[in-house]
Residue, then its C-alpha position, 0 to 999 in steps of 0.5 A: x114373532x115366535x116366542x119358542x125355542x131359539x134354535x139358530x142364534x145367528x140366524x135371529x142375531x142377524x135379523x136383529x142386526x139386520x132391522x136396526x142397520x135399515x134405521x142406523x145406517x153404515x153402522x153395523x160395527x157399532x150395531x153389533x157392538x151394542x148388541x153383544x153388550x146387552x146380550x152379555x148383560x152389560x150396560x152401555x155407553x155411547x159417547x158421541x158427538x149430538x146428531x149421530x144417532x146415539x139416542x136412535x140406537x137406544x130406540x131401535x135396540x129396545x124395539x128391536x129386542x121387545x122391552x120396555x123402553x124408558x127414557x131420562x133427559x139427564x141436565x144439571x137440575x136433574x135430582x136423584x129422586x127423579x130417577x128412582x121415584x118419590x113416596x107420596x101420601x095419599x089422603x084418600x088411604x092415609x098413607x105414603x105411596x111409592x111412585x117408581x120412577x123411570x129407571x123400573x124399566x127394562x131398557x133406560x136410556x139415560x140421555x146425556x147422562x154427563x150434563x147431570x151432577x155428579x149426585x146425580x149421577x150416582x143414583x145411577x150406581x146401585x141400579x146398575x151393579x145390583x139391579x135393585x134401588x133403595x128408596x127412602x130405607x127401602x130396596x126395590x128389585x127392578x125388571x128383569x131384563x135390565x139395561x142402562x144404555x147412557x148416552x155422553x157428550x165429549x167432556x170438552x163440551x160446555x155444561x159436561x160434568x165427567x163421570x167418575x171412574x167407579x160409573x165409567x167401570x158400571x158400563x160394561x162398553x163404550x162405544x162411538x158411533x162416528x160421522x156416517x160415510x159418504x154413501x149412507x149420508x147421502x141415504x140418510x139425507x134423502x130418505x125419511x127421518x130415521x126418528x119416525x121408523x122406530x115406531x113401525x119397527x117390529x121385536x124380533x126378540x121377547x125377553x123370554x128369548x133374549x134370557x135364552x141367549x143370554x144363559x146359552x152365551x154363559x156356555x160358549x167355550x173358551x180355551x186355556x189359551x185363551x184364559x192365558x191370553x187375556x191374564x196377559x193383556x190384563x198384566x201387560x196393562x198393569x206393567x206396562x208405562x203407557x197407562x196410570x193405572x192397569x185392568x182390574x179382575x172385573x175388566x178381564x171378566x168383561x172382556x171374557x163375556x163380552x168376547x162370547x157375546x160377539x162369538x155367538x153374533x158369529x154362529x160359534x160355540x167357542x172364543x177364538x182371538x179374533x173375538x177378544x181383539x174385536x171387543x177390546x178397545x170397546x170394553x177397556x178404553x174407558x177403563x184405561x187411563x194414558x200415563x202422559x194426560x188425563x183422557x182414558x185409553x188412547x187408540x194408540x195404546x191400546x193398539x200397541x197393548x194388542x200388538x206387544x201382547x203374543x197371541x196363542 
């Protein structure tokens, strides 16, 4: 692995995208999807059904991209100080001793993040918006990288507790794997477990190298057209009576950074529309909420926020 200068992004982003797709397989929308998150520093959520590779994903994402990797089985006995860590007095020194716990990694998988009280849950806060905890009155800055890749049951499963709107709104996407398709089914059913190739997968990426795209993503252009386009798909959201409740400012900044991200997966230094349409329903589908019931963004409403907002 070459640990210098990136000087084509497209070229590693699609050897990245490549090894993830031989352990994912007919998945290379959601890969990508994945992919753009975290290098426009976003968190993760993917909800699915068990048995689709939700957890695999997170595996191949961390090994792939060469970070530390942890791993949190969320359920409802699951306290706050198991997450973050406990002080713990130490006869031989006399003192109390901070044991972190395994949200100081760069990349945390929060497994069935759902089936944990809402407490719980809200450990979970601080960590994702300020890349930092606070333990027992003291703040404790977290690695560098940082991702939180959660993992989520459907709501309408036994022993779930939904997250509230403030956590939904930390994660910068939320994605859905999705039954496989006839063919990569098939290859999945006669080829080996997919669990056991993680270890032999190779990092692609440092962190060194993931900061380089990511601060190079930070320049990738977008037009004043464009800026117009997506303050009109935020106010269109706002007026219009299919929703509860419109996109925030930070929702449009999401959209902007993650459209960027998936520019860069293109090989181009610019957004163009087809950029911000691919990304959309991933970063504001948990974000929106039908006027009609209580689930987030239907397919449905967001399609026709697509279809009723012009593009330039």
């Amino acid at each position: 692995m070459d640990t210098g200068v990136i000087s084509d992004p497209k070229a590693i982003l699609d050897e990245v995208t490549s090894q993830i797709s031989e352990v994912i397989l007919g998945k290379q929308i959601p890969i990508q999807l994945a992919l753009a998150c975290l290098l426009a520093r976003g968190h993760l959520l993917i909800e699915d059904i068990p048995g689709v590779g939700k957890t695999t994903l997170a595996h191949a994402l961390a090994s792939t991209l060469g970070l530390q990797f942890s791993r949190i089985q969320f359920t409802s006995d699951l306290l706050p100080a198991d997450i973050l860590g406990i002080s713990v007095y130490e006869q031989a020194s006399g003192s109390f001793a901070f044991h972190p716990g395994p949200i100081f990694a760069q990349v945390v998988l929060a497994d069935e993040v759902n089936r944990a009280t809402p407490k719980t849950q809200s450990a979970l806060l601080e960590s994702m918006e300020e890349l930092q905890v606070t333990v027992e009155g003291e703040t404790r800055k977290l690695p560098d990288p940082f991702f939180v890749i959660a993992t989520q049951n459907p709501t309408y499963q036994i022993g779930t507790f939904p997250l509230p709107e403030s956590q939904l709104d930390r994660f910068l996407m939320r994605i859905h794997l999705g039954y496989p398709d006839t063919q990569a089914e098939r290859a999945l059913l006669a080829g080996q477990d997919r669990r056991r190739m993680l270890p032999n997968l190779s990092s692609v990426l440092n962190p060194a190298q993931l900061a380089q795209l990511q601060t190079r993503l930070e320049k990738i252009h977008v037009s004043a057209a464009l800026l117009d386009y997506v303050q009109a798909l935020l106010i269109y959201s706002r007026q219009a009576a299919d929703f509860a409740m419109g996109l925030s400012p930070r929702a449009g900044l999401a959209l902007l950074r993650a459209a960027r991200a998936w520019a860069m997966l293109e090989g181009r230094d610019h957004i163009l529309p087809d950029d911000i349409q691919i990304v959309l329903p991933s970063v504001v589908n948990h974000r929106l909420r039908s006027a009609t019931d209580s689930e987030t963004g239907s397919t449905e409403n967001l399609s026709r926020l697509l279809l009723e907002v012009p593009i330039p």
